[in-house]
Structures are given as structure tokens and as C-alpha cells.
N, C-alpha and C positions, 0 to 999 in steps of 0.2 A: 581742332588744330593742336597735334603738341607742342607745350609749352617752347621747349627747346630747334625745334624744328626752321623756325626764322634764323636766329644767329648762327644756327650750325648750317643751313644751306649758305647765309650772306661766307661767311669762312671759309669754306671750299669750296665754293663758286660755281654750287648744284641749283641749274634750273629748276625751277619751279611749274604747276601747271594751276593758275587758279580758277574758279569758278566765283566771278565779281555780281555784284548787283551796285550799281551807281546811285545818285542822287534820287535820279527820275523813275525808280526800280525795274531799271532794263539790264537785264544778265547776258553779260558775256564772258568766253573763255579765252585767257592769254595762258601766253604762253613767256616768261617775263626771268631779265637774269636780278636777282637779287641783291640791292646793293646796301642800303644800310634801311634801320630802324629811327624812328623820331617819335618823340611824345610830346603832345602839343597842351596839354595842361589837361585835357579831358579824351583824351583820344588818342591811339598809336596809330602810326601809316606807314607803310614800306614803300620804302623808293628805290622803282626798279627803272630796268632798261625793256621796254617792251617791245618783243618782235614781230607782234601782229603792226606796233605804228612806228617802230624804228626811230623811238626817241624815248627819252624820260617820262615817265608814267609814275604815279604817285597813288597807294589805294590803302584807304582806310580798314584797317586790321578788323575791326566791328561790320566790313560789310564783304569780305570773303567768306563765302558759300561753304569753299573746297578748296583747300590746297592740298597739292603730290609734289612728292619731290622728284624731279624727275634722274633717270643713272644717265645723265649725262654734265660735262662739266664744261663751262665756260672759259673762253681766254679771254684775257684783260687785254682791252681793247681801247686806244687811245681815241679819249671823243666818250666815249661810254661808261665810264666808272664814275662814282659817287663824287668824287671830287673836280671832275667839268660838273656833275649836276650842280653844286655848292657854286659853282663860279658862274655860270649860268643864272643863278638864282638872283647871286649878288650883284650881275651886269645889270638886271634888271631892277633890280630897286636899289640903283646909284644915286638916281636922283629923287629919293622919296627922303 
């Protein structure tokens, strides 16, 4: 994966097509809009909007296969951008 390749699809808002392996090493392919990068002390993950499950999907940079960028561009879409993800996150651990 080029280095550069993450932050400049998250910026102009170019679909992605990844080839994932998961926890349980079951590989699947999305199809996912790209919304921001996180580094968690020992690990990067991108957090997208996934349109195989039509919600916030979250996938560790260390276990994509294969990413394309794909020539198509995404609209911003209220409910789907990085910042419901963030409020989302936060409704959910209010009470922790």
C-alpha cells in the first residue's frame, strides 16, 4: 500500500476497494468510503463508511491485503462522515 494513498483518498473522497482478513483470518472484500486515520499506540486503523454493511466499519491498516483506489468520488452524506462516527462512539461510552 502507498504510503500516501490513505490521506489523499480520505481528502478527496475516492472510494476505496479493500481485500481484509479479520481477527478469525476470514477475508473479505469492501467496498468502503474512507473517512479518517487513528493510531492507537501500537497499530493504525481506518474508519470508514462500508457499503457491503451500510454503517461505520473500522479495519486495521496491518491486516489489508489490498487496497485500489477506486475513479469514483463520494458525497458527503449526513449520518456518514467521520464526525457522526466520533459522536456515535461518544454516545456510547457516556456512561463508562
Amino acid at each position: 500500500m502507498r504510503q500516501n494513498l490513505l490521506p489523499l483518498a480520505i481528502v478527496e473522497r475516492f472510494k476505496l476497494k479493500l481485500d481484509y482478513v479479520n481477527a478469525d483470518d476470514e477475508n473479505s472484500q469492501r467496498t468502503v468510503r474512507p473517512l479518517g486515520l487513528e493510531y492507537w499506540g501500537e497499530i493504525w486503523t481506518l474508519t470508514t463508511w462500508c457499503e457491503l454493511r451500510s454503517d461505520f466499519r473500522v479495519f486495521r491498516l496491518d491486516r489489508i491485503l489490498n487496497c485500489g483506489v477506486l475513479d469514483e468520488v463520494f458525497a458527503v452524506e449526513h449520518g456518514e462522515i467521520f464526525e457522526d462516527y466520533w459522536k456515535l462512539v461518544n454516545e456510547k461510552n457516556k456512561d463508562w
